[in-house]
C-alpha positions as CSV (number, residue, x, y, z in Angstrom):
1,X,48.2,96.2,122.6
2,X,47.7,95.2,118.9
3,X,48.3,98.8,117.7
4,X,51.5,98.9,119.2
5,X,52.2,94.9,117.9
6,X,51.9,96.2,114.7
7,X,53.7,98.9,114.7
8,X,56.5,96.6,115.6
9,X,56.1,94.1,112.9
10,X,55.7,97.2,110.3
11,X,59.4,98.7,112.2
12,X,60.5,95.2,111.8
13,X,59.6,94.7,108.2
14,X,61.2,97.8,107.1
15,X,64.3,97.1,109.0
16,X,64.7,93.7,107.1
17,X,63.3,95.5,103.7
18,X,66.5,97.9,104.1
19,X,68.4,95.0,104.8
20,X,67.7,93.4,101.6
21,X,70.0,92.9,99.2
22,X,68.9,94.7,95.8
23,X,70.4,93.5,92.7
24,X,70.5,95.6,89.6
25,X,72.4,96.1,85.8
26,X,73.1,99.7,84.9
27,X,75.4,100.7,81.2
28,X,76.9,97.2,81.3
29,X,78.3,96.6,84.9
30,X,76.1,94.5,87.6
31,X,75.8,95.6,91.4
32,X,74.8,94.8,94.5
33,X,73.6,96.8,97.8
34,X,75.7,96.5,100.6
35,X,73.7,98.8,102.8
36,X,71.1,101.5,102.4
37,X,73.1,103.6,100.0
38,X,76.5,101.5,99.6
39,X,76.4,99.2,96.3
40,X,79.7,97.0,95.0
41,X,80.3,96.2,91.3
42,X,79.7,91.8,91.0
43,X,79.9,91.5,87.4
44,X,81.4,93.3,83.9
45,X,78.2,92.3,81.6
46,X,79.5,94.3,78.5
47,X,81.6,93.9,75.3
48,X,83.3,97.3,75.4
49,X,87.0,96.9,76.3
50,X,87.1,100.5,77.8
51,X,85.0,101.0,81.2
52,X,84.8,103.7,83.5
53,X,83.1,102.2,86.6
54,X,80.9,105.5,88.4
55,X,81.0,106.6,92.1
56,X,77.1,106.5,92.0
57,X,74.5,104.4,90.4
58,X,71.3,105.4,90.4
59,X,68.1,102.6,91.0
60,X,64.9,103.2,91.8
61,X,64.6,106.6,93.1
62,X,67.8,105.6,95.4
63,X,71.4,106.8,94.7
64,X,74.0,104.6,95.8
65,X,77.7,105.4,96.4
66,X,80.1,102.4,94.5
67,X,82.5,101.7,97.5
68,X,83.6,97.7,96.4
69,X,84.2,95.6,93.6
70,X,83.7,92.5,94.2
71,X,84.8,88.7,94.0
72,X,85.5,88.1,90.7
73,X,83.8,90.9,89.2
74,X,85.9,91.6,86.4
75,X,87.3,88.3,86.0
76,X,89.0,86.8,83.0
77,X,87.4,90.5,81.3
78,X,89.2,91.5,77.9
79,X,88.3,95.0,79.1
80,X,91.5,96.7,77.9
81,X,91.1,100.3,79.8
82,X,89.4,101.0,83.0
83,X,89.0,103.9,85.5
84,X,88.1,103.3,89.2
85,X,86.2,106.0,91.4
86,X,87.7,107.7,94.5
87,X,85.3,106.1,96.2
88,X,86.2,102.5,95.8
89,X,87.8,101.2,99.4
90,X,87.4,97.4,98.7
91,X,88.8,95.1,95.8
92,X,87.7,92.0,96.4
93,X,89.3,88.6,95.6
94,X,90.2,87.8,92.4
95,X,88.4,91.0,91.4
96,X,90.6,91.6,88.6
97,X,92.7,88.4,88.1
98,X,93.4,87.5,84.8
99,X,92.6,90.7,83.3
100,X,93.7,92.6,79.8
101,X,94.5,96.5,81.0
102,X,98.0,97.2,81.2
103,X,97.0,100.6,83.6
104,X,94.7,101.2,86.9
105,X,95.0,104.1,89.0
106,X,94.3,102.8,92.5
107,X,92.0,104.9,94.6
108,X,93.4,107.1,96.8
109,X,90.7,106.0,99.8
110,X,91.5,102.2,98.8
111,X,92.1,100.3,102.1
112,X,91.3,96.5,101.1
113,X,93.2,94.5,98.7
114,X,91.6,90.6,99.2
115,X,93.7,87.5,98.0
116,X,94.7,87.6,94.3
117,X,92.9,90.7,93.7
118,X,95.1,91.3,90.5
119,X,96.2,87.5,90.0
120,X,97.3,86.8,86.8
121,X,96.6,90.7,85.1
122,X,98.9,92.3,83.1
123,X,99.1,95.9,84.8
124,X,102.6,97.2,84.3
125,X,103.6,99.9,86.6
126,X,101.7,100.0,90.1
127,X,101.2,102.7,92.7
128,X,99.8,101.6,96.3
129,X,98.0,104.2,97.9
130,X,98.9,105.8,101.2
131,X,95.8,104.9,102.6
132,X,95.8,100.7,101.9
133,X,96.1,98.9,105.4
134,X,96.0,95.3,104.2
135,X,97.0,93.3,101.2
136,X,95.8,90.0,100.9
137,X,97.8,86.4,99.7
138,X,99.1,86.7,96.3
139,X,97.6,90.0,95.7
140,X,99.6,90.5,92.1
141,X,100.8,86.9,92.1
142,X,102.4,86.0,88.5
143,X,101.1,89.4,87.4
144,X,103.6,88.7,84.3
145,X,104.4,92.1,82.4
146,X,104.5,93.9,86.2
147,X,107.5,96.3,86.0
148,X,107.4,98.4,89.1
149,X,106.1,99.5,92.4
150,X,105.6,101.9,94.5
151,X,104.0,102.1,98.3
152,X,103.3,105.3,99.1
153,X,102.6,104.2,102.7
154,X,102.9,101.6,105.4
155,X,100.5,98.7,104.9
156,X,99.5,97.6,108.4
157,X,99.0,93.9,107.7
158,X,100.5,91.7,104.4
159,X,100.0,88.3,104.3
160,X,102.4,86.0,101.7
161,X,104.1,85.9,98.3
162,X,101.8,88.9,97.2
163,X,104.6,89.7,94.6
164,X,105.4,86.4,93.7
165,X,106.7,85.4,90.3
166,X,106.6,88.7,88.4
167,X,109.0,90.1,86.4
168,X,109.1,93.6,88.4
169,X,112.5,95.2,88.3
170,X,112.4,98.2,91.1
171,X,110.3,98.3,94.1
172,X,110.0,101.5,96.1
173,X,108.9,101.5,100.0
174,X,108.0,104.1,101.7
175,X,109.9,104.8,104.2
176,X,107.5,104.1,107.3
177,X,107.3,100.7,106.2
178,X,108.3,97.9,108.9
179,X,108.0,95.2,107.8
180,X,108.5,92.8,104.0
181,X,106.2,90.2,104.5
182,X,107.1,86.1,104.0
183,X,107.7,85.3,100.4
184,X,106.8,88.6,99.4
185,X,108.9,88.7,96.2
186,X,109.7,85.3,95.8
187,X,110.9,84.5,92.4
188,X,110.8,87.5,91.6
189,X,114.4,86.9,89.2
190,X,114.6,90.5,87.4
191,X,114.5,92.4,90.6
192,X,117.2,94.7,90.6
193,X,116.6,97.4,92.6
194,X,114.8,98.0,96.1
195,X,114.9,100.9,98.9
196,X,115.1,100.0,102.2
197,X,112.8,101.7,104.4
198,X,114.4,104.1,107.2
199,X,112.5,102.1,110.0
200,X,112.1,98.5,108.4
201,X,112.4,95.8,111.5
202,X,111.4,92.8,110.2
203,X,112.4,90.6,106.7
204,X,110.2,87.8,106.4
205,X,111.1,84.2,105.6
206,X,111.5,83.6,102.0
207,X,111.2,87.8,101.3
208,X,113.6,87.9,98.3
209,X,114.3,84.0,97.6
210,X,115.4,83.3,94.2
211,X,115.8,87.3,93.1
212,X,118.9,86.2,91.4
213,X,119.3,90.0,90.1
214,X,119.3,91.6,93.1
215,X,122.5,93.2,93.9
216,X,122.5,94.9,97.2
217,X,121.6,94.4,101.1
218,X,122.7,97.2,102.8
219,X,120.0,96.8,105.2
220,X,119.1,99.7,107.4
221,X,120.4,100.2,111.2
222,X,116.6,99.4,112.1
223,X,116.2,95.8,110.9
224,X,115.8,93.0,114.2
225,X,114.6,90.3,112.5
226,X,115.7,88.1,108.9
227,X,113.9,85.3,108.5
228,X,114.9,82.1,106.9
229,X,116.0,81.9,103.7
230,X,115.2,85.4,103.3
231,X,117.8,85.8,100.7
232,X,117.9,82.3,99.4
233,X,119.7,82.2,95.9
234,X,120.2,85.5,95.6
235,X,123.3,84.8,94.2
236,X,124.4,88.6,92.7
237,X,124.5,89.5,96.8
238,X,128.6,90.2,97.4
239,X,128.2,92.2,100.0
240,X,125.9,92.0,103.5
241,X,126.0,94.5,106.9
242,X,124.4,93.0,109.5
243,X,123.8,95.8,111.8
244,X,123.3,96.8,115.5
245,X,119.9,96.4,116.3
246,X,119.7,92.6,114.4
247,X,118.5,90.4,117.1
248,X,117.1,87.1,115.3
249,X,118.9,85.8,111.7
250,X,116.8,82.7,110.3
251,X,118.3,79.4,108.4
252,X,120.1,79.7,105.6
253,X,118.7,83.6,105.4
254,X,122.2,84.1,102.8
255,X,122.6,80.6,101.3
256,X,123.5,80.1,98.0
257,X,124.6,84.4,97.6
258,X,128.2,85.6,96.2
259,X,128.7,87.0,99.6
260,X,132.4,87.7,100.1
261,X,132.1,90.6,102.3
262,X,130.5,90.4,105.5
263,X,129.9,93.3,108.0
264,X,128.7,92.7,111.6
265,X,127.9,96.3,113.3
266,X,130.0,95.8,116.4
267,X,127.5,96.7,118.6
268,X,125.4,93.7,117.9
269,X,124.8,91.0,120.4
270,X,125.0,88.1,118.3
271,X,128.4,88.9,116.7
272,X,130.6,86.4,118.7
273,X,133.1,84.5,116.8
274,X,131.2,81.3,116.3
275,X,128.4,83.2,115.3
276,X,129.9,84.6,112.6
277,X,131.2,80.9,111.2
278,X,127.8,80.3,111.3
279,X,126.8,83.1,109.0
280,X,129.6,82.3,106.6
281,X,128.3,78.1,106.3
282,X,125.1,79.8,105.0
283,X,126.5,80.4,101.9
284,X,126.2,76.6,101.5
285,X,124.0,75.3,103.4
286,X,122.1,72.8,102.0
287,X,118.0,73.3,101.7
């Protein structure tokens, strides 16, 4: 009976030893385990402004694979160049908010963005990976030299304003995309130019408020839903289709637009007569 007590307290022990949370400092960059042979970057300790964060680290006889970097890691770092590994999958909030580099390639394996991952930095040109499946509030909020994106894929979930005030110009979606989340490029005023995905169903509410430079919303056949003030302000818009399969148009989703042609797909169920007065007051409604 004790032999085999002890031998339970000894598997216990280990179990909770492998559990532990090891902390280490390897050529300037802190870590921490995150499992047995998983460790994520928690803090930029060095005064070189070019970093090249590894796949593996090696502590203690134990390799570990670098698959995070974590809350705040690189905040506020004058780090002006920096490489991520393929095997990064996490960013963590406000892992690089604030930051100096103007360039990051994005790993292609990179699933999580957290909230205001790249708050604040001054990358210029960004590429989201096929492979991201969430973005998190204000991902690249007032990111202010931010010239372009791409999505190279659908992102399953987006929460709000992760563009909001940059100075991007064009945005490319890919065309599996469905949805442009709430306030997603909110004051966003040098946006020019956007693709609309081939299946997008859903605008969010806010989506494109204030993008007074945006000039066209020739939405695609697939769109059901605009949400409020979608379009709020953007006052280059002449021209809107509305088109067959649009089943809910929010408040004031065209106020305060140049809109002086307006196309209803006749095959939509919501282009009665009175709805279309309706559509026409947005362009002053008051908010």
């Amino acid at each position: 009976m004790k032999k085999t007590l002890l031998m339970i307290f000894a598997l216990a022990g280990t179990i909770a030893a492998s559990a532990q949370t090891i902390n280490f400092e390897i050529d300037g960059l802190k870590y921490e385990t995150t499992s047995a042979n998983t460790a994520r970057v928690t803090e930029v300790a060095t005064s070189e402004l070019t970093v090249d964060v590894p796949a593996t680290v090696e502590h203690d006889g134990t390799t570990y694979t670098v698959n995070s970097i974590g809350e705040e890691a690189f905040y506020y770092s004058k780090i002006t160049k920096l490489t991520l590994p393929e095997t990064v999958d996490s960013i963590y909030k406000r892992a690089f908010a604030t930051t100096q580099f103007a360039e990051i390639k994005l790993p292609s394996k990179l699933v999580y963005i957290a909230d205001y991952a790249f708050n604040s930095s001054n990358i210029e040109n960004l590429v989201i990976p096929a492979s991201v499946d969430h973005i998190g509030y204000g991902a690249f909020f007032t990111c202010k030299k931010l010239n372009t994106v791409k999505f190279e894929g659908n992102v399953k979930t987006m929460d709000s304003s992760i563009f909001y005030h940059t100075p991007v110009t064009k945005v490319t979606l890919a065309d599996d995309m469905t949805q442009i989340p709430t306030k997603m490029f909110l004051k966003c005023d040098k946006l020019a130019e956007i693709n609309w995905p081939a299946n997008l169903e859903s605008i969010g509410s806010g989506a494109f408020y204030d993008c007074v430079a945006l000039k066209t919303s020739a939405l695609p056949a697939t769109v059901k839903e605009i949400g409020d003030e979608a379009f709020l302000n953007c006052s280059s818009i002449t021209s809107v289709n509305l088109p067959a399969a649009l089943e809910k148009l929010g408040s004031c989703a065209f106020s305060m637009t140049s809109i002086n042609d307006l196309t209803i797909d006749s095959n939509n169920a919501i282009s009665s007569l009175l709805t279309v007065f309706s559509i026409l007051r947005m362009v002053v409604c008051s908010t």
